[in-house]
C-alpha positions as CSV (number, residue, x, y, z in Angstrom):
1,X,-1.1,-11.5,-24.7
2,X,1.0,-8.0,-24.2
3,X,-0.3,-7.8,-19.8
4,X,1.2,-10.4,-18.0
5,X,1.3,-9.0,-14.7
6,X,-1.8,-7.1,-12.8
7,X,-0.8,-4.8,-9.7
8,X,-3.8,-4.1,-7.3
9,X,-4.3,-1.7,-4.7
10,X,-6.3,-3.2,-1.9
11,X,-9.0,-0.9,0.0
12,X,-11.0,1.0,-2.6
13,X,-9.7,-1.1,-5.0
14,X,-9.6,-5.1,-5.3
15,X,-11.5,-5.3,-1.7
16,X,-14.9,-3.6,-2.1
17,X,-16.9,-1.6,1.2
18,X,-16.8,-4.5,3.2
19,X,-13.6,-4.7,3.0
20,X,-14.4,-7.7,1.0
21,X,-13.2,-9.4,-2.8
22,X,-16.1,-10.4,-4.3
23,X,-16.4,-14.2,-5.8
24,X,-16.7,-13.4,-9.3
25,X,-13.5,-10.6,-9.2
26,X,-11.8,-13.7,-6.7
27,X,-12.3,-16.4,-9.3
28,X,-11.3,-14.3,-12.2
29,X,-7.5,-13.6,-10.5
30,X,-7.3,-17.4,-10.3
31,X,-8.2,-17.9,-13.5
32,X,-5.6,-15.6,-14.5
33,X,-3.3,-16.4,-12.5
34,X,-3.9,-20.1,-14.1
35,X,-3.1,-19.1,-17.5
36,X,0.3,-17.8,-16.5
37,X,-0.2,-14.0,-15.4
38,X,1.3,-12.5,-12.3
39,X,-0.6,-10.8,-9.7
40,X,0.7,-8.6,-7.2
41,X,-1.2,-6.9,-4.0
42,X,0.3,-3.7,-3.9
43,X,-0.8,-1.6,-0.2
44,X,0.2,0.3,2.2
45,X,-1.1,-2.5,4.3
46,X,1.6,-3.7,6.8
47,X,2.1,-7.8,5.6
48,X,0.0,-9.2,7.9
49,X,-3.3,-7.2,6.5
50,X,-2.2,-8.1,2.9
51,X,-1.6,-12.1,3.1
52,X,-5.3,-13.3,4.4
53,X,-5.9,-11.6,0.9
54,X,-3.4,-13.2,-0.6
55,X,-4.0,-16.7,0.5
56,X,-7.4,-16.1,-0.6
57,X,-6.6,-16.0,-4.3
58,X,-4.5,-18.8,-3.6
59,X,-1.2,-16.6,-4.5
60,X,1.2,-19.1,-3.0
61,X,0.3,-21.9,-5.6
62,X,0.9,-19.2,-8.9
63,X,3.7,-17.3,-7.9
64,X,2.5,-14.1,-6.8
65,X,3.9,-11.2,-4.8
66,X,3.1,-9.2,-2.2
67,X,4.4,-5.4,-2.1
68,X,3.6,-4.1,1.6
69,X,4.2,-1.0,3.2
70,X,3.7,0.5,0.0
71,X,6.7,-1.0,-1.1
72,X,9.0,-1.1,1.0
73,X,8.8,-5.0,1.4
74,X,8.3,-7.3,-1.1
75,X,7.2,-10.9,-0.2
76,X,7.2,-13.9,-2.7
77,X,3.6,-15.8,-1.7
78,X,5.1,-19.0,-3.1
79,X,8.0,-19.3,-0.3
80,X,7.4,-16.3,2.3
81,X,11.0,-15.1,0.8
82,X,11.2,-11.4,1.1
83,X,13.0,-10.6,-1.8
84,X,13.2,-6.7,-1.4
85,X,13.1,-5.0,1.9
86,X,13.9,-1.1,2.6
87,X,14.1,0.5,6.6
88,X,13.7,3.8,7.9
89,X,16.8,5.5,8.8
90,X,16.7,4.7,12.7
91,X,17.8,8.5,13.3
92,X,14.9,10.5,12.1
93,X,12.5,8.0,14.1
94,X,12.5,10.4,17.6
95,X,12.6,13.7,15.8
96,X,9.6,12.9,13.6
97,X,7.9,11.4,16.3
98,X,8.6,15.1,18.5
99,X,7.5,16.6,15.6
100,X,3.9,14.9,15.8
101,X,4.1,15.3,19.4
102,X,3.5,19.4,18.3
103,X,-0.2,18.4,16.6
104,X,-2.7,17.9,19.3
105,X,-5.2,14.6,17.7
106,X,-2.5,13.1,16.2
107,X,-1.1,10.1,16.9
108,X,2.2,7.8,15.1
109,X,2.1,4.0,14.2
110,X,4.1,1.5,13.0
111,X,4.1,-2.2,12.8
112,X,5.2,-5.3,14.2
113,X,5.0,-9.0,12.7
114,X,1.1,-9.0,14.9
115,X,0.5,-5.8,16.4
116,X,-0.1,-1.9,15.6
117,X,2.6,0.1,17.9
118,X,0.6,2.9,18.9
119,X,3.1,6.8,20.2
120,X,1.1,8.9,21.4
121,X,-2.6,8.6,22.1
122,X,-4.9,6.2,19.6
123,X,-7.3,8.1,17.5
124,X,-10.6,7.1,15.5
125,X,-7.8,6.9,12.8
126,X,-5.8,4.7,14.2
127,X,-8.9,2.5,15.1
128,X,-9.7,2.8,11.3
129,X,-6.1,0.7,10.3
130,X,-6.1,-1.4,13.1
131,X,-9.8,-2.5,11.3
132,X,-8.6,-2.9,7.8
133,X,-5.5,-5.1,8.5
134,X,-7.4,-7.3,11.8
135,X,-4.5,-6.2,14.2
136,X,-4.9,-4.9,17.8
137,X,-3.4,-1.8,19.0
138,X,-0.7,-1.4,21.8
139,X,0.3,2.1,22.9
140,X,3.6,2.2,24.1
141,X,5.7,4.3,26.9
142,X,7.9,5.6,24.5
143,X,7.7,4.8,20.9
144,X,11.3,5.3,19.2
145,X,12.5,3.0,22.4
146,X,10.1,0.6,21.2
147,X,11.3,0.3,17.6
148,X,14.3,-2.3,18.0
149,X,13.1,-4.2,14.9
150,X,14.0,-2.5,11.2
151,X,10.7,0.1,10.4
152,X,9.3,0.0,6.8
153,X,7.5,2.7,7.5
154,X,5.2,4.6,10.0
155,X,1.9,6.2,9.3
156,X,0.3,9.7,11.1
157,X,-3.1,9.3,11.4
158,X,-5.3,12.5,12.2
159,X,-7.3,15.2,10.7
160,X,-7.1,16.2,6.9
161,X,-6.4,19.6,7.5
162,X,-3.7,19.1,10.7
163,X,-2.2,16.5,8.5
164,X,-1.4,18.8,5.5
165,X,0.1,21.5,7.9
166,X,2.1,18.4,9.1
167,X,3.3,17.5,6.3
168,X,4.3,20.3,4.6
169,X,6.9,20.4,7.9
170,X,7.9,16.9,7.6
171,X,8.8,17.4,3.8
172,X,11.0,20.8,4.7
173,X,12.6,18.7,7.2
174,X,13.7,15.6,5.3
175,X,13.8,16.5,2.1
176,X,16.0,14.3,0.3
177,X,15.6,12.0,3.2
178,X,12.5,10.7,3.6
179,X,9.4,10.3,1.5
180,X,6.2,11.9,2.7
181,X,3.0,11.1,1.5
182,X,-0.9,10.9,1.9
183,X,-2.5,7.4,1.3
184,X,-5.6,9.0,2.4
185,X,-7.2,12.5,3.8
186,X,-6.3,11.0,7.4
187,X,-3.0,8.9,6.6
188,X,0.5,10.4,6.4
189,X,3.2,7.9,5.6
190,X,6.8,8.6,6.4
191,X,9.0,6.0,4.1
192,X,12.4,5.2,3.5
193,X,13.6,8.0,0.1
194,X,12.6,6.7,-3.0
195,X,10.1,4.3,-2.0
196,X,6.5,4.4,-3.5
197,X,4.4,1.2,-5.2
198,X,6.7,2.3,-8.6
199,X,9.9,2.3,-7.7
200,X,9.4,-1.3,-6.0
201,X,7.5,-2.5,-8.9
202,X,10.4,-1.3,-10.9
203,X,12.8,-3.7,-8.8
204,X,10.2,-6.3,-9.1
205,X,10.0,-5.8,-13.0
206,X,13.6,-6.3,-13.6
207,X,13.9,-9.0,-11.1
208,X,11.5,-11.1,-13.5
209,X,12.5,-9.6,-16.9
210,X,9.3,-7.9,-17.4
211,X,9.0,-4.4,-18.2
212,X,6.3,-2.0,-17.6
213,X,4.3,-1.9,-20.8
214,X,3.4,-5.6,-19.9
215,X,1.7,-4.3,-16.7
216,X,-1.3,-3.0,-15.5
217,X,-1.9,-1.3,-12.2
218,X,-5.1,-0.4,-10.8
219,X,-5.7,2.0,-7.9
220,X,-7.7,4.7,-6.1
221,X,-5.7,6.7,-3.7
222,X,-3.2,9.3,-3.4
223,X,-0.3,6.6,-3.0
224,X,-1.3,4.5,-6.4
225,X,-0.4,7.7,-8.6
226,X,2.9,6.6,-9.1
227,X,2.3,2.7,-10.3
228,X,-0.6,4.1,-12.4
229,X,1.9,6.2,-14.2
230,X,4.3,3.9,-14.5
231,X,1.9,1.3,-15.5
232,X,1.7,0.2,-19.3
233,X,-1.8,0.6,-18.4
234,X,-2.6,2.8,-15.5
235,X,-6.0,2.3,-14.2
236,X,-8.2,4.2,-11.8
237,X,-11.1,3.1,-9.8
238,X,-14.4,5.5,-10.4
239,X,-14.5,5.5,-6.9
240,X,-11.1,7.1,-7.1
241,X,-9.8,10.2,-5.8
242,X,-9.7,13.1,-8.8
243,X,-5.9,13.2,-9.0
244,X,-5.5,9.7,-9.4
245,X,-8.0,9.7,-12.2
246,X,-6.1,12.2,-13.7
247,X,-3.2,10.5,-14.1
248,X,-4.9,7.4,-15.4
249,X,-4.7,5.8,-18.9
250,X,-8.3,4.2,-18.2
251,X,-11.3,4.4,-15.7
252,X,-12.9,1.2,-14.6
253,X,-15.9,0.9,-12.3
254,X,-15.8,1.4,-8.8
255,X,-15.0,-1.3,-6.4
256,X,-18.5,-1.6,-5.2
257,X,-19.2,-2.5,-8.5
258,X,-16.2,-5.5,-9.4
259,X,-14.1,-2.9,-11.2
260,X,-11.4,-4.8,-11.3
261,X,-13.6,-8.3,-12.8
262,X,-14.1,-5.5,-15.8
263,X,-10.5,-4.6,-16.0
264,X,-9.2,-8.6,-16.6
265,X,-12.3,-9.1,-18.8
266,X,-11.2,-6.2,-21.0
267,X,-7.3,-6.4,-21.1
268,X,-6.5,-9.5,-19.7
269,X,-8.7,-12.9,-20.8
């Protein structure tokens, strides 16, 4: 069969409302993943809000990846083995976090191994990703002091329309630098250059001798543009914003409604 790898974007996508994979969309990824396909969870979830998931479709047993921090980190299931792994430079961490500072309602995050690090002042925003990925929320004295650890990436959560103002400052800035990004209306990711859910598909690709045309991605937000055109087949959710239908090859259901289930029954049994 020509797919033999499926990359999935998590909320909106493989998880439905709830936040949830439903049993027949959980039993078809095993069954897949049975007959020799790959699967990859592909987020901008932090690692620890990606492998309950993960161990649910019992990834470790079939050799399945994880792609966190929408890329940046790459985790094989099978042996915990992070097999690619890309920082922020540790010198744009205080002047982007002044820079936030600026935007009353906004607030910056990043990630420990069990904990959201919390900058300035948590928002409903930051509640919102500390309720996706299960981790509690510590707000911190001074946040680029905190960050002793290698940062994969942090996230701005706020207002839309603050956020775009934000950004377009962040990407003048650090051009060539950094990459800046919305996963959602209220998410900005900063992230090491070069790093979206392509480029570390790419590495993953060639690390397995695979090339694109035997993959299929499926997504719904801003940040799944670039896999879905990268993608042999790039696939949006119809829950999905209109840009990333747009750049899509094919339109499944929405995840309420087991869009990806219809995806592996179509292209992939």
């Amino acid at each position: 069969m020509k797919y033999q790898i499926l990359a999935l974007d998590l909320d909106g996508t493989l998880t439905n409302s709830k936040k949830e994979i439903t049993e027949p969309t959980r039993k078809a990824l095993i069954d897949i993943q049975k007959a020799g396909r790959i699967v990859v969870l592909a987020s901008g979830r932090p690692i620890n809000g990606v492998a309950p998931l993960a161990k649910c479709l019992h990834m470790d047993e079939y050799g399945g990846y994880m792609l966190s921090f929408n890329g940046a980190r790459i985790t094989r299931c099978s042996t915990g083995e992070v097999v690619y792994d890309r920082a922020l430079p540790t010198a744009v961490i205080r002047p982007v976090f002044d820079a936030v500072r600026a935007y009353p309602g906004t607030d910056i995050i990043t990630y420990t191994d069990t904990e959201i690090l919390s900058g300035i002042c948590p928002n409903e925003y930051t509640a919102k990703e500390s309720a996706i990925n299960r981790m509690e929320v510590r707000l911190v004295d001074d946040f680029p002091s905190a960050l002793t650890f290698p940062v994969n990436k942090m996230l701005i959560p706020g207002e839309p329309d603050t956020l775009d103002v934000l950004m377009d400052q962040l990407k003048n800035q650090y051009h060539g630098l950094l990459n800046i990004y919305k996963s959602e209306p209220y998410f900005l990711e900063i992230m090491p250059q070069n790093i979206d859910k392509a480029y570390s598909l790419r590495k993953l690709l060639d690390s397995l001798r695979l090339n694109a045309d035997q993959m299929i991605c499926c997504g719904d937000g801003y940040n799944d543009v670039s896999m879905i055109e990268y993608a042999g087949l790039g696939v949006a959710m119809a829950n999905a914003q209109d840009v990333v239908k747009e750049a899509a090859d094919f339109i499944t259901y929405s995840n309420d409604e087991d869009g990806v289930l219809r995806v592996i029954d179509l292209f992939m049994r």
